[in-house]
C-alpha positions as CSV (number, residue, x, y, z in Angstrom):
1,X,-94.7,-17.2,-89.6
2,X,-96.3,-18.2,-86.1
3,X,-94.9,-22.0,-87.0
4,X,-91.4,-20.5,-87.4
5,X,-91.5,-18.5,-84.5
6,X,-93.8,-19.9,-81.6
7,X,-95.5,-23.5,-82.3
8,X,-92.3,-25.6,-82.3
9,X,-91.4,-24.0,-79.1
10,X,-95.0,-24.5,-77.6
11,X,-96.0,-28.1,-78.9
12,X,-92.9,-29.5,-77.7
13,X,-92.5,-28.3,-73.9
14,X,-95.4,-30.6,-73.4
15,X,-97.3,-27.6,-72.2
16,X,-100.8,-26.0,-72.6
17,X,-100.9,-22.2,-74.3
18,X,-103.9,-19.7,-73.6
19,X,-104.8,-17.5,-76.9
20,X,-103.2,-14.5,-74.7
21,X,-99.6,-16.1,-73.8
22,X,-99.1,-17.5,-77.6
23,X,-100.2,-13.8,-79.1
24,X,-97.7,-12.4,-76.3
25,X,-94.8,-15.5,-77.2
26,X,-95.1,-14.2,-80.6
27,X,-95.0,-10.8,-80.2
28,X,-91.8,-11.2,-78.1
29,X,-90.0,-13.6,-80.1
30,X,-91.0,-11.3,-83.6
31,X,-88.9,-8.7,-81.5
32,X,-86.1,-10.8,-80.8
33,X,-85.9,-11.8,-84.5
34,X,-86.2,-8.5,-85.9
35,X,-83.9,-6.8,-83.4
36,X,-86.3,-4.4,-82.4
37,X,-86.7,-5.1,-78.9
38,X,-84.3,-2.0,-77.5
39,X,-86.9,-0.1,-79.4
40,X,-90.1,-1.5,-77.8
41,X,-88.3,-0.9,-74.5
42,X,-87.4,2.7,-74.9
43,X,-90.3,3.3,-76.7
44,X,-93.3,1.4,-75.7
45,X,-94.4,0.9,-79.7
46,X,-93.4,-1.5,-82.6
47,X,-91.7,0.0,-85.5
48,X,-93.7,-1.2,-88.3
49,X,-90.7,-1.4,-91.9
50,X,-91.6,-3.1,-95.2
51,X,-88.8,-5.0,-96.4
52,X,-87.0,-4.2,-98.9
C-alpha cells in the first residue's frame, strides 16, 4: 500500500524523506483516500472499518 500511496510521490520530486515525514505522508494521504479526514479533524482519532 505505501507504493500506491506515498513512494511514487516521494521518489520522484527528487527529494530526500525522513522515517517521520513518509509515516506522516502516509498517514495523511490514507485519509485523503479513505475520506476520513473530516473525521480525524473533528475528532483527533482514526476510525479503524474492515471492509466489507
Amino acid at each position: 500500500m505505501n507504493d500506491l500511496l506515498v513512494s511514487d510521490r516521494q521518489k520522484h520530486q527528487g527529494m530526500s524523506w525522513s522515517e517521520r515525514g513518509s509515516i506522516a505522508l502516509a498517514a495523511l494521504e490514507a485519509l485523503k483516500r479513505n475520506n476520513e479526514y473530516q473525521h480525524w479533524f473533528e475528532y483527533h482519532e482514526i476510525e479503524l472499518k474492515q471492509a466489507a
